[in-house]
N, CA, C and O atoms as a printed pandas DataFrame, in Angstrom:
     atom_number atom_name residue_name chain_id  residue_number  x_coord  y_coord  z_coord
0              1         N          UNK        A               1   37.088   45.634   52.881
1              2        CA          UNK        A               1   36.967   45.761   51.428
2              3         C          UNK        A               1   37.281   44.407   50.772
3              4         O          UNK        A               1   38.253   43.796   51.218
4              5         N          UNK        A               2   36.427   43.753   49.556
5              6        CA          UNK        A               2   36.717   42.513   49.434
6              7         C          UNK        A               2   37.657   42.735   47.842
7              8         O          UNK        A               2   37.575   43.594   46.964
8              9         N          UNK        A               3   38.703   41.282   48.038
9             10        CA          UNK        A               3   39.711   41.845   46.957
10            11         C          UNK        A               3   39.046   40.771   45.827
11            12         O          UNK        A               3   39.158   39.550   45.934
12            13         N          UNK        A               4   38.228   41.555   44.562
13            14        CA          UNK        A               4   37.715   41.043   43.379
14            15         C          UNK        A               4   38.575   39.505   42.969
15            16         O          UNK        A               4   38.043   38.479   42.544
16            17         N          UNK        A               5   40.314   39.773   43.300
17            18        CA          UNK        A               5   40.899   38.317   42.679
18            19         C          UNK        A               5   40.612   37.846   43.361
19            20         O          UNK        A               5   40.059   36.889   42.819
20            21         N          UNK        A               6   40.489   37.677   44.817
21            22        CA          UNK        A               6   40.197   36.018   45.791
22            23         C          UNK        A               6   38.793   35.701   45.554
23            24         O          UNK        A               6   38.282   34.590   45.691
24            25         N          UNK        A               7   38.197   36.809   45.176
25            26        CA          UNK        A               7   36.899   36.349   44.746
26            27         C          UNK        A               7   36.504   35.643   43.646
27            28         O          UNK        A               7   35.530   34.890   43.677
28            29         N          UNK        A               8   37.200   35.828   42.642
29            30        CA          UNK        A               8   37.198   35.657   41.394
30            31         C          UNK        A               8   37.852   34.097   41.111
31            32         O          UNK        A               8   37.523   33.098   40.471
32            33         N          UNK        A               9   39.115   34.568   42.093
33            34        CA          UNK        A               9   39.869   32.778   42.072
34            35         C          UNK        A               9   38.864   31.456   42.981
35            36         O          UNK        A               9   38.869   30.300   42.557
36            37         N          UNK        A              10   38.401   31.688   43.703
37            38        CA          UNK        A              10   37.321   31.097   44.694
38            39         C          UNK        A              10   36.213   30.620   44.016
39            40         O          UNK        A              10   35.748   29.494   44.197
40            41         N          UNK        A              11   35.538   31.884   42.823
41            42        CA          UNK        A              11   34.887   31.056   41.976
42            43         C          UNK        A              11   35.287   30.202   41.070
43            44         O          UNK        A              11   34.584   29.193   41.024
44            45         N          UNK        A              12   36.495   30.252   40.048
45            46        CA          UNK        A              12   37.098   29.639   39.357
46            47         C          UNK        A              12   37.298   28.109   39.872
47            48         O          UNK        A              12   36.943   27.082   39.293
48            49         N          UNK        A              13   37.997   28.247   41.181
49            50        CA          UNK        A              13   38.456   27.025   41.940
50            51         C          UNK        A              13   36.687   26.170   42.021
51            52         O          UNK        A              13   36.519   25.069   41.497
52            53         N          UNK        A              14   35.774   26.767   42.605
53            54        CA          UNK        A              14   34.764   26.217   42.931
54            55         C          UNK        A              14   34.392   25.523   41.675
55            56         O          UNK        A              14   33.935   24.399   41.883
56            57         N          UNK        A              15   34.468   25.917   40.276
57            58        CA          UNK        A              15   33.882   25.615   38.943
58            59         C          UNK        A              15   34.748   24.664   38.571
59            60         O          UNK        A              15   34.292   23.791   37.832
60            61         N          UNK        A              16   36.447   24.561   39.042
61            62        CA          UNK        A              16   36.664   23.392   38.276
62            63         C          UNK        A              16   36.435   22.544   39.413
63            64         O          UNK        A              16   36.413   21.367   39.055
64            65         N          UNK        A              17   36.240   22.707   40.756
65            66        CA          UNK        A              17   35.946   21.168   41.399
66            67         C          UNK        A              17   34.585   20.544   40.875
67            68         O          UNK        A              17   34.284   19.360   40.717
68            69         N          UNK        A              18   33.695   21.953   40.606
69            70        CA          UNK        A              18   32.443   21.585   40.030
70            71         C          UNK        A              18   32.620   20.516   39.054
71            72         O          UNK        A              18   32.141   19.442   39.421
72            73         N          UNK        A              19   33.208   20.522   37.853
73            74        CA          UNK        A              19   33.773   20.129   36.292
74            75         C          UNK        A              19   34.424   18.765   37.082
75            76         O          UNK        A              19   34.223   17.691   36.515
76            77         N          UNK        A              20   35.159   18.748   38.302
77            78        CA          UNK        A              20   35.978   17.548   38.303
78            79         C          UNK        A              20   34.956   16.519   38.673
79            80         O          UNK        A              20   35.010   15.378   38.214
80            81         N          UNK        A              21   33.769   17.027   39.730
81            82        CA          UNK        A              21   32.330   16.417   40.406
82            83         C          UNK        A              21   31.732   15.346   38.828
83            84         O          UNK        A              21   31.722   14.133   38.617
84            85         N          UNK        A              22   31.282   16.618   37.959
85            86        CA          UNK        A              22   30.537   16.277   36.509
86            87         C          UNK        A              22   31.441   14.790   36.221
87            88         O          UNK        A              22   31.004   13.639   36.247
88            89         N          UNK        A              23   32.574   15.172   35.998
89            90        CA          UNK        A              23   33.118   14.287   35.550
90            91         C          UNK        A              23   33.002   12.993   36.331
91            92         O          UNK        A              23   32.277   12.181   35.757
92            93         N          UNK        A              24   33.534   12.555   37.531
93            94        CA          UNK        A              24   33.358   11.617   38.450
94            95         C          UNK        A              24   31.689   10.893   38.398
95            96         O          UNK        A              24   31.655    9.663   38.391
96            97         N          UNK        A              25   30.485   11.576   38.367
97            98        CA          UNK        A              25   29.472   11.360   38.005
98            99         C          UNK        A              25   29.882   10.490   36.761
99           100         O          UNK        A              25   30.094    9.281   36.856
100          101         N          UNK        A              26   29.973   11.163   35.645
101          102        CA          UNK        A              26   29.806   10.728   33.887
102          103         C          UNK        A              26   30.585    9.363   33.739
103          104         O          UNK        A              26   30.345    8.630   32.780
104          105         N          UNK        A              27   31.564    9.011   34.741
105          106        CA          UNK        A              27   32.091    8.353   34.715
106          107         C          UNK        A              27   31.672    6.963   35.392
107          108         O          UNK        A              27   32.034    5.930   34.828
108          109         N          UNK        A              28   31.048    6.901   36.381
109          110        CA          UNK        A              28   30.250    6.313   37.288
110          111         C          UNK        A              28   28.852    5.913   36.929
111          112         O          UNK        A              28   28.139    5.079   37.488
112          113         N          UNK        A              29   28.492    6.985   35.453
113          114        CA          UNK        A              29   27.445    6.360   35.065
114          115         C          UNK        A              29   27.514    5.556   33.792
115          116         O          UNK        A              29   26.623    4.892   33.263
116          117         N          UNK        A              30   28.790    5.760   33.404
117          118        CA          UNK        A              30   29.390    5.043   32.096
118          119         C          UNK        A              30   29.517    3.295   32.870
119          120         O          UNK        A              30   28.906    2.313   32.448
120          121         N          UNK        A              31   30.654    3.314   34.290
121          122        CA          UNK        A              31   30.390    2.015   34.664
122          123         C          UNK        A              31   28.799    1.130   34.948
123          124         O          UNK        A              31   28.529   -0.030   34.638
124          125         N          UNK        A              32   28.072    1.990   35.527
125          126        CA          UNK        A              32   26.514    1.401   35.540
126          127         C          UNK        A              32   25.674    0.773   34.255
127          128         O          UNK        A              32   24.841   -0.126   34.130
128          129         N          UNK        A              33   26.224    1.567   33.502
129          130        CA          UNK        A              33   25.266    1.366   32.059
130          131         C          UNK        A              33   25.800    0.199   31.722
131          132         O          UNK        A              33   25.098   -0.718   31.298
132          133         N          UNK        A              34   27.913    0.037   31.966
133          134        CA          UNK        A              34   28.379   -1.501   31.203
134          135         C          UNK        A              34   27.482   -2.656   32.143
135          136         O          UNK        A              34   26.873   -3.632   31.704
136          137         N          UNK        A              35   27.620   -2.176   33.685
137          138        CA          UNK        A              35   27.275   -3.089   34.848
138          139         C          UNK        A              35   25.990   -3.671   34.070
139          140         O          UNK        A              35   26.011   -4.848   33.709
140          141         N          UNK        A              36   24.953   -2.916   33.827
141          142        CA          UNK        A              36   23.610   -3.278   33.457
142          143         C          UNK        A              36   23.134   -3.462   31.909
143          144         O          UNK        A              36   22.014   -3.573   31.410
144          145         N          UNK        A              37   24.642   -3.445   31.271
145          146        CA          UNK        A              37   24.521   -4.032   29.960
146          147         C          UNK        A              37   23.410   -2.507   29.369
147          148         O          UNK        A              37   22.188   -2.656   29.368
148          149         N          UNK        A              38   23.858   -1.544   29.046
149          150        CA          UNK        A              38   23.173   -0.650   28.826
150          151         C          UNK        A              38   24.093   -0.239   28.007
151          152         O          UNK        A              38   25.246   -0.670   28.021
152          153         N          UNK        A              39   23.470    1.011   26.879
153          154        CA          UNK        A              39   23.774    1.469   25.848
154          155         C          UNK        A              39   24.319    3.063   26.581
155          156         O          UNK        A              39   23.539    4.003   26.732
156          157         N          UNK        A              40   25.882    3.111   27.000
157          158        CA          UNK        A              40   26.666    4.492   27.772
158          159         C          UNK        A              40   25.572    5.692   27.486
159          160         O          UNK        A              40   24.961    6.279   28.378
160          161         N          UNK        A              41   25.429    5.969   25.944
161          162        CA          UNK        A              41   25.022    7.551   26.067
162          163         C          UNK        A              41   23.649    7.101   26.404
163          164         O          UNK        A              41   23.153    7.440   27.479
164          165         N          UNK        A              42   23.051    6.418   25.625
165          166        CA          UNK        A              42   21.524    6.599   26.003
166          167         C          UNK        A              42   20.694    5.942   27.242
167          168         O          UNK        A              42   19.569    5.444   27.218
168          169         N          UNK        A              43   21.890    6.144   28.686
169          170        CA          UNK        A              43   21.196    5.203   29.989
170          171         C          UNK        A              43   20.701    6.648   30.797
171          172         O          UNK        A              43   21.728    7.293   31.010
172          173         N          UNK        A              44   20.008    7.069   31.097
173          174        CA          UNK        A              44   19.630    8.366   31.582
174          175         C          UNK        A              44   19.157    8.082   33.184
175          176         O          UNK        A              44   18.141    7.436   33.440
176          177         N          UNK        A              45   20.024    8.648   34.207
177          178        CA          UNK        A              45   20.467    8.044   35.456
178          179         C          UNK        A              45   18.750    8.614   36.161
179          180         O          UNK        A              45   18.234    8.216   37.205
180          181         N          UNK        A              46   18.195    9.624   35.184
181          182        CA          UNK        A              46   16.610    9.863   36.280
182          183         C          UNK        A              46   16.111    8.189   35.622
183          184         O          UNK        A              46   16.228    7.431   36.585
184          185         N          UNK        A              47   15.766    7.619   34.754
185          186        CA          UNK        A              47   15.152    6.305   34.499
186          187         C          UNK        A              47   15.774    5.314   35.562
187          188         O          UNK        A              47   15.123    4.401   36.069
188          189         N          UNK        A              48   16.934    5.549   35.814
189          190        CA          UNK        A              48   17.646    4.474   36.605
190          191         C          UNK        A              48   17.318    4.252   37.918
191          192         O          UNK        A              48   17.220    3.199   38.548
192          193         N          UNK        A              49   17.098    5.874   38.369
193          194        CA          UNK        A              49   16.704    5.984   40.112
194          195         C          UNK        A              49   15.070    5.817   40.168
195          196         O          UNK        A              49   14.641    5.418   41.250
196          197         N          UNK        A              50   14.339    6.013   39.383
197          198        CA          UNK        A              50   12.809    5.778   39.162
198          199         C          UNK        A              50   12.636    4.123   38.986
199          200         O          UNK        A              50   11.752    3.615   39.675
200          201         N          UNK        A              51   13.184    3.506   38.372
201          202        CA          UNK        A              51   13.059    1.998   38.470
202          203         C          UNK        A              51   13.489    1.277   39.473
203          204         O          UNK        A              51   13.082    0.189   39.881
204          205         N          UNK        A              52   14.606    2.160   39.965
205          206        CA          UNK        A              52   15.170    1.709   41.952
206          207         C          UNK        A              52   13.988    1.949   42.514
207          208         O          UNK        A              52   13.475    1.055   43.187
208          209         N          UNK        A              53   13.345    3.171   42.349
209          210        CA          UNK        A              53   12.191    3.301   43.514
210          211         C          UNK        A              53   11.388    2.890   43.021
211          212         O          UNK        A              53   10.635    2.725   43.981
212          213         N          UNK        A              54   10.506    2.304   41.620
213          214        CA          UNK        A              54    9.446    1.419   42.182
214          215         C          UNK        A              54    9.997    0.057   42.150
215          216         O          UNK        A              54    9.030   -0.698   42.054
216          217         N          UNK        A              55   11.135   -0.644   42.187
217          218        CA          UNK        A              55   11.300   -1.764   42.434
218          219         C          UNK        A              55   11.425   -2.059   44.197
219          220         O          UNK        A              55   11.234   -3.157   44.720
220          221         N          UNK        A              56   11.897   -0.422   45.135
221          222        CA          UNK        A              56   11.821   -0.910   46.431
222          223         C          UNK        A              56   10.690   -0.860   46.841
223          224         O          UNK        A              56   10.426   -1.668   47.731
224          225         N          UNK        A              57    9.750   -0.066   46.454
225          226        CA          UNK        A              57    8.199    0.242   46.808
226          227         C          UNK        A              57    7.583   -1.107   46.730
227          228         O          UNK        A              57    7.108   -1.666   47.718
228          229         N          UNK        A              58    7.600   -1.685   45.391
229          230        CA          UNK        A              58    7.223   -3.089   44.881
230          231         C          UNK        A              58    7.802   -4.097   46.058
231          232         O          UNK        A              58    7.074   -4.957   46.554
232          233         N          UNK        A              59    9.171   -3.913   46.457
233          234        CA          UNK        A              59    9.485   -4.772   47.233
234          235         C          UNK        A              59    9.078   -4.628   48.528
235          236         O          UNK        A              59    8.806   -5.592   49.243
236          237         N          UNK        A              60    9.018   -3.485   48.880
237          238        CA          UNK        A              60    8.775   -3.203   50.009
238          239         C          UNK        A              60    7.358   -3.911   50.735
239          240         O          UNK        A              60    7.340   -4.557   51.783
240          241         N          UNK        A              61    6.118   -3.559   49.787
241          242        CA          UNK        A              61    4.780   -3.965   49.856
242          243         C          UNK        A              61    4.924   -5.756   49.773
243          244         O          UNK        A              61    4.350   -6.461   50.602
244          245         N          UNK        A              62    5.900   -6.424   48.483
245          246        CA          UNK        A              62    5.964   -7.619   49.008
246          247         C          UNK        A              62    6.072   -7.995   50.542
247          248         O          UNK        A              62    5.254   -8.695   51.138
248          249         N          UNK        A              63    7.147   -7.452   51.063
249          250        CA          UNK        A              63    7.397   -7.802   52.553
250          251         C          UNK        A              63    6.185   -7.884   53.795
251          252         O          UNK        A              63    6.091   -8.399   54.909
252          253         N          UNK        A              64    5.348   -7.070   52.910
253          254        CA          UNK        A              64    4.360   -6.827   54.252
254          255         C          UNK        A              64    3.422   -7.695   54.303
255          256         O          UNK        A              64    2.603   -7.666   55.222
């Protein structure tokens, strides 16, 4: 029989490591944006990883 509180605490626990994750992210993307001289709220980390990949693609094809 499963006991509703360990269940209940298990999710709780899971949601704030979740919340502590978010945070560690938000924070990591706050340093990137100063790193790259970027404006904190408005650096949006999908633009960031899309310009990584066509700059390795780009580079990549240089190499060959």
């Amino acid at each position: 029989k499963l006991c509703y509180k360990n269940v209940s605490q298990g999710s709780l626990n899971a949601s704030k490591d979740l919340q502590k994750e978010f945070a560690t992210i938000e924070k990591k993307k706050e340093e990137l944006a100063d790193y790259l001289c970027e404006d904190r709220k408005k650096l949006s980390l999908e633009d960031v990883f899309s310009t990584m990949k066509t700059f390795r693609e780009i580079f990549l094809k240089t190499l060959q």
